[in-house]
MIDOSE-1310 file (N, C-alpha, C; in nm, 2 decimals, decimal comma, always signed):
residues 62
xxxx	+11,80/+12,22/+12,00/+11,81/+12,08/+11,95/+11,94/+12,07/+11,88; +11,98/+11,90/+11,91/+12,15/+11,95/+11,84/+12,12/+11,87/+11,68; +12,19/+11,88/+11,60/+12,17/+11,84/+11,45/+12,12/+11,71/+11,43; +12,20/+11,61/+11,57/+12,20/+11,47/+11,55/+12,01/+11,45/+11,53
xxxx	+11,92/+11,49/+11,67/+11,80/+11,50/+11,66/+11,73/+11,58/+11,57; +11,78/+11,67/+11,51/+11,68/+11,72/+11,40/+11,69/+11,64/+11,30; +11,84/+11,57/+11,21/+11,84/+11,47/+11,15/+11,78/+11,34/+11,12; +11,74/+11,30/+11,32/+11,70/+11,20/+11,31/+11,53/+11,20/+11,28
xxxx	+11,46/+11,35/+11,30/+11,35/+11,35/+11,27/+11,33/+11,36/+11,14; +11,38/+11,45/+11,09/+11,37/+11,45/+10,92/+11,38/+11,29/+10,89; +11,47/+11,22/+10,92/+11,48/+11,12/+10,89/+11,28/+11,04/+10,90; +11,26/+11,01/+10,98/+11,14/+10,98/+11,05/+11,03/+11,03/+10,98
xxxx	+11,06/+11,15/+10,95/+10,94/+11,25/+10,87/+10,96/+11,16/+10,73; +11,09/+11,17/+10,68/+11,06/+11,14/+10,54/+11,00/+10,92/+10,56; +11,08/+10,87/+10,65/+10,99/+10,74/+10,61/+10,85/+10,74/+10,63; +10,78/+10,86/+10,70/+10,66/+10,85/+10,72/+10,59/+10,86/+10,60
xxxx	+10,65/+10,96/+10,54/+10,60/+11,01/+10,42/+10,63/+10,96/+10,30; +10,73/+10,85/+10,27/+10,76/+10,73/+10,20/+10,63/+10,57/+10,24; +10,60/+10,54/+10,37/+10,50/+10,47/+10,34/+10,38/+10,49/+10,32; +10,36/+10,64/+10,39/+10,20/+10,69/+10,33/+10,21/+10,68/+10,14
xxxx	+10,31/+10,70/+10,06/+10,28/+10,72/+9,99/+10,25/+10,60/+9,93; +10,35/+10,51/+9,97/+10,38/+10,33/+9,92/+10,19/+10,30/+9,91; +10,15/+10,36/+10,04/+10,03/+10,26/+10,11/+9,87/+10,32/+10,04; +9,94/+10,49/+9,94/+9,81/+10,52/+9,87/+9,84/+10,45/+9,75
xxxx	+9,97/+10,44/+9,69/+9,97/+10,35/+9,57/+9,88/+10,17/+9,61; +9,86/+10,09/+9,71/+9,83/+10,02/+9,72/+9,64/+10,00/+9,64; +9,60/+10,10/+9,66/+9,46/+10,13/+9,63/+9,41/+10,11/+9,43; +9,55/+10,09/+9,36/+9,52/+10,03/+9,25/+9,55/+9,85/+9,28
xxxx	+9,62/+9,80/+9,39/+9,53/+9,67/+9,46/+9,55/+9,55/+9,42; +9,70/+9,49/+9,38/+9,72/+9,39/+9,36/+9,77/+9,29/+9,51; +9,76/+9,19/+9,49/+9,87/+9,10/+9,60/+9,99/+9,13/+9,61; +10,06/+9,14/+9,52/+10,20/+9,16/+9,45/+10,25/+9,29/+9,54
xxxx	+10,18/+9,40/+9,49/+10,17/+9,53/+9,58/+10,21/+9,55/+9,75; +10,08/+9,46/+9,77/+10,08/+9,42/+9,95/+10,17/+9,36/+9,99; +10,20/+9,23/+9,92/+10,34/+9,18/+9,98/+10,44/+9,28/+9,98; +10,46/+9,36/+9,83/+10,60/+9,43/+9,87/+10,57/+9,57/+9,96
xxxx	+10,46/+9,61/+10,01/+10,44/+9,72/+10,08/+10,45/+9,67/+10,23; +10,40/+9,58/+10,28/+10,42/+9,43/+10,39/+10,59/+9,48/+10,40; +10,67/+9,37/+10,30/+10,78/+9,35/+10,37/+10,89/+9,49/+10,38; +10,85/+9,61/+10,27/+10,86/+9,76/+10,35/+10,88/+9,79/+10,47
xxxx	+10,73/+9,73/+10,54/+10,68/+9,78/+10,62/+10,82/+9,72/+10,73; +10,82/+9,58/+10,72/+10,92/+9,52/+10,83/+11,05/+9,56/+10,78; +11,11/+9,59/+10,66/+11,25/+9,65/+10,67/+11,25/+9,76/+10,73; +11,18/+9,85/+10,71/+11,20/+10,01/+10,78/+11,14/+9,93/+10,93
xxxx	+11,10/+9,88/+10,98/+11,05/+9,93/+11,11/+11,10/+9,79/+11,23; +11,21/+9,70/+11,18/+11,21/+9,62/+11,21/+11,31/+9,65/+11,36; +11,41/+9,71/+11,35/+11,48/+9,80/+11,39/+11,40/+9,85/+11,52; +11,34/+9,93/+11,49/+11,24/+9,96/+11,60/+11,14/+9,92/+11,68
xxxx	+11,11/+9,84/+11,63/+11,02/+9,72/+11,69/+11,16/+9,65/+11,80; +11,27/+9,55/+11,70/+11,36/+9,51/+11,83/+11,39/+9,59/+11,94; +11,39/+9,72/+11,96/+11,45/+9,82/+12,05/+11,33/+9,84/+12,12; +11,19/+9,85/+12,09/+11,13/+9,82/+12,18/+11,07/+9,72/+12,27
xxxx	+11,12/+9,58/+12,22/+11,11/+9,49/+12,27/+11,20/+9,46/+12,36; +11,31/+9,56/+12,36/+11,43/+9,57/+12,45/+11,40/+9,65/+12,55; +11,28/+9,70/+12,51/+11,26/+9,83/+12,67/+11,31/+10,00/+12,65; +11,35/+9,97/+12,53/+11,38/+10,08/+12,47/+11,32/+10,21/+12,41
xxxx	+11,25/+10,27/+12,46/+11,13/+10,31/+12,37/+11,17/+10,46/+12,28; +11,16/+10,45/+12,15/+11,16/+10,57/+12,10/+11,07/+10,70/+12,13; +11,09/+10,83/+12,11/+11,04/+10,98/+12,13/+10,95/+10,98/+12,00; +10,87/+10,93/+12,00/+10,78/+10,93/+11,87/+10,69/+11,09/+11,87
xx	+10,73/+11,18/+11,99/+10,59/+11,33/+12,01/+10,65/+11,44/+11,89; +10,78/+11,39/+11,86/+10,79/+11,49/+11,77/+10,79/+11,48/+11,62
């Protein structure tokens, strides 16, 4: 594997692990919360979403 892909998994690893956590804090449960864990959700993944809509598909197996 060359550095660029291990980078980019760590990378990947850690947002995964940044909205799991966003999304257990939700469970003390305001609106306030959900909006800002919502619009999270579309900064981090907005990116990805266009590129797939482009036909692009990310290696999501690792």
């Amino acid at each position: 594997m060359t550095a660029s892909v291990l980078a980019n998994i760590q990378s990947n690893n850690y947002d995964k692990l940044s909205l799991k956590l966003k999304y257990k804090n939700l469970k003390a449960g305001t609106d306030d919360k959900f909006e800002d864990w919502i619009a999270n959700v579309e900064d981090c993944w907005l990116e990805e979403i266009a590129a797939c809509l482009q036909g692009n598909f990310p290696d999501w197996r690792g």
